[in-house]
C-alpha positions in Angstrom: 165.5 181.2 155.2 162.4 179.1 155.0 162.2 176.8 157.6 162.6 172.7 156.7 158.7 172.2 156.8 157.9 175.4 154.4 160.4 174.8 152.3 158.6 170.8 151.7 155.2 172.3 151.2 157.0 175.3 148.9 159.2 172.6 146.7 156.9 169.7 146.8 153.5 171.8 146.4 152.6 169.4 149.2 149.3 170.9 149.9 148.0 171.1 146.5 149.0 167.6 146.1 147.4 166.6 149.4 143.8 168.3 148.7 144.1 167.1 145.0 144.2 163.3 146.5 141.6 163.9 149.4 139.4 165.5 147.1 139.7 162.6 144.3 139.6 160.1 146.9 136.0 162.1 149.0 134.1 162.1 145.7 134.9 158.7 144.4 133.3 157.5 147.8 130.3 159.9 147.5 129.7 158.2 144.2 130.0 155.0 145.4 127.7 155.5 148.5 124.0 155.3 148.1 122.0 157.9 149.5 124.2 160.8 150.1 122.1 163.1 149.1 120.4 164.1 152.7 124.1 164.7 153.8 124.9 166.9 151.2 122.0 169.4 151.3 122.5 170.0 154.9 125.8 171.1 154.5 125.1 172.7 150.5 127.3 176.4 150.7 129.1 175.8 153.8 132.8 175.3 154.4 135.0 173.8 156.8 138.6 174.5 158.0 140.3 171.3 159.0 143.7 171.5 160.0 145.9 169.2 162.4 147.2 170.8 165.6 150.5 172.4 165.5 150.9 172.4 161.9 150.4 175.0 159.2 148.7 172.7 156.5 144.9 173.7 156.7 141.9 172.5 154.0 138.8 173.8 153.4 136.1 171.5 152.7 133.5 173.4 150.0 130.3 171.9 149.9 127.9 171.3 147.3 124.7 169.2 146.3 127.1 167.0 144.3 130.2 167.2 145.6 132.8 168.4 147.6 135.9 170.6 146.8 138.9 170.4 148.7 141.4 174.3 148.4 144.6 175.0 150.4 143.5 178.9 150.4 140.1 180.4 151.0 139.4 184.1 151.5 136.1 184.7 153.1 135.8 183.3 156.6 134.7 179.3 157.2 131.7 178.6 158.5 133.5 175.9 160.9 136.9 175.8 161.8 138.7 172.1 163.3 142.0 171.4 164.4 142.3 168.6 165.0 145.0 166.2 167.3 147.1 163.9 165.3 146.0 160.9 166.9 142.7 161.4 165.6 143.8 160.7 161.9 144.2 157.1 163.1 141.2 156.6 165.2 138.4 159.5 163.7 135.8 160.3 166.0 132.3 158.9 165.8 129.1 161.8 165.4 128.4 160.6 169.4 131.9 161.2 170.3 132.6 164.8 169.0 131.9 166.2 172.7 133.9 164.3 174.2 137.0 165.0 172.2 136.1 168.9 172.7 135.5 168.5 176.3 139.1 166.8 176.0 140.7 169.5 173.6 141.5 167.0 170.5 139.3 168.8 168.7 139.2 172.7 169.0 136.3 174.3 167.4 135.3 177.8 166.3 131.9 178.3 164.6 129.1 176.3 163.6 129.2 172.8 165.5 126.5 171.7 163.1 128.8 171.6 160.4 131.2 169.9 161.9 128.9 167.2 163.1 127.1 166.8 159.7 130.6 166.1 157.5 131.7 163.5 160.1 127.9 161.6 159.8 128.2 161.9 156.3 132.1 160.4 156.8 130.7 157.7 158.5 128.0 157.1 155.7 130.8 156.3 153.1 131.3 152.8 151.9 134.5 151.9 153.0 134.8 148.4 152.8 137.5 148.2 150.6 136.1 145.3 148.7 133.0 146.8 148.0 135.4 149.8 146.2 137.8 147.6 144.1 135.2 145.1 143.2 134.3 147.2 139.3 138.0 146.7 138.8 139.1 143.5 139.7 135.7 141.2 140.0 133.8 140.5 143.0 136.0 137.4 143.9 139.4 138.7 143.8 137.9 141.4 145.6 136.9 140.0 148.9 139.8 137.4 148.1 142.2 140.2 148.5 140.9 142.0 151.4 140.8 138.8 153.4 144.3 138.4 152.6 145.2 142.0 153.7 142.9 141.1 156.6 144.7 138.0 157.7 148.5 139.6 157.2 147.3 142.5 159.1 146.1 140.3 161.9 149.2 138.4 161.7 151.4 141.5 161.7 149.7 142.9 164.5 149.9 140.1 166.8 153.9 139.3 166.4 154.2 143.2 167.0 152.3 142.5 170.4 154.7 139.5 170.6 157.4 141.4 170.1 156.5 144.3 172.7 155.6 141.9 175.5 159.1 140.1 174.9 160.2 143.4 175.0 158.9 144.1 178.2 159.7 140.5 179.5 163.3 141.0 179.4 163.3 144.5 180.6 161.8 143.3 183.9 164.5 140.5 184.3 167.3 143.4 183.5 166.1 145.3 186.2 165.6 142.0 188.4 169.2 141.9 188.1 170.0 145.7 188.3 167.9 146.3 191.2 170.0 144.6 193.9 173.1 146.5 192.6 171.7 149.5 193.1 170.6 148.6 196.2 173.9 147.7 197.8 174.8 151.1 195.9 172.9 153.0 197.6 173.6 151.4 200.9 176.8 152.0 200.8 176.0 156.0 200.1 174.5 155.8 203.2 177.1 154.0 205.3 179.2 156.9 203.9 177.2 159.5 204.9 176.6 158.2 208.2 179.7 157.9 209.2 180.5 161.7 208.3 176.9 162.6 210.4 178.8 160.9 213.2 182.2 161.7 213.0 181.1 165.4 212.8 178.9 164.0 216.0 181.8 163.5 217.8 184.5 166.7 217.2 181.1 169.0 218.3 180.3 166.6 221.2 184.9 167.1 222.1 184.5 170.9 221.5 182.2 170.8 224.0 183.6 169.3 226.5 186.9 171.3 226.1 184.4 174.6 226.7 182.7 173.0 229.7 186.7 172.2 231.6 
């Protein structure tokens, strides 16, 4: 029997779905983005395994002048080959940072470095300002009018969730304020206990002895 993740990616044809999206979403920002072009030829015929560590959903990146392709399945052998820690998904690495993050195993890496250091300067290229991208659809104004929206919420979200986890913390200290000297006597009184078997043993070895010595 498959086990539960398998069975997703067999029933759900999750990693079709997945490069199908990256893919869509990778050359919508290379046509967006000025002056790609230097980017691209560098890394024109190569390809690069990405996958997350600990989990059997790798993608190769196939590179072209134009545009990237993104397959779940590739035969020949990848010019690079990332895995990468999940953390990273949230925070990516900068070019200037790559070392560090092998140095400190987030990134493993077989093959050419170059590769891998080219796709994430050409990541970091990208327009992603996300007003910039939905401006054709919506109008310049609504544009930046919604991202500063999403901005300020997302601001505002974040700081009652730092709210939240310093009240959190607050009344966890004054719980154990009050634990603490429970425990305490607790623990004293183990002690008593065990002291006073130390010394009643103390004393029966102390009486066998003098029964011995008469």
């Amino acid at each position: 029997m498959l086990p539960d993740f398998a069975l997703l990616k067999t029933q759900l044809m999750l990693p079709q779905l997945l490069n199908g999206g990256l893919e869509t979403l990778l050359n919508y920002l290379l046509r967006r983005t000025d002056h790609c072009e230097p980017y691209l030829r560098k890394l024109n015929g190569k390809v690069l395994a990405l996958r997350l560590q600990h989990l059997d959903l790798p993608l190769y990146c196939v590179f072209s002048t134009q545009r990237i392709d993104v397959l779940h399945h590739y035969e020949d052998e990848a010019d690079c080959t990332v895995a990468i820690a999940a953390g990273l998904l949230f925070n990516p690495p900068k070019k200037s940072q790559l070392s560090a993050c092998i140095n400190a195993k987030t990134i493993q890496l077989q093959g050419d470095l170059q590769v891998l250091q080219d796709f994430v300067g050409l990541l970091e290229w990208l327009e992603k300002d996300p007003a910039e991208l939905i401006a054709p659809y919506v109008g310049d104004v609504a544009a930046h009018s919604a991202v500063s929206f999403c901005r300020v919420l997302t601001t505002a979200v974040k700081r009652k969730y730092a709210q939240s986890q310093r009240y959190c913390g607050e009344r966890l200290t004054e719980e154990w304020a009050l634990l603490a000297p429970s425990l305490a006597v607790a623990d004293f009184c183990d002690q008593v206990k065990t002291l006073e078997k130390q010394t009643a043993l103390l004393e029966r070895k102390i009486t066998e002895l003098d029964l011995i010595a008469k």
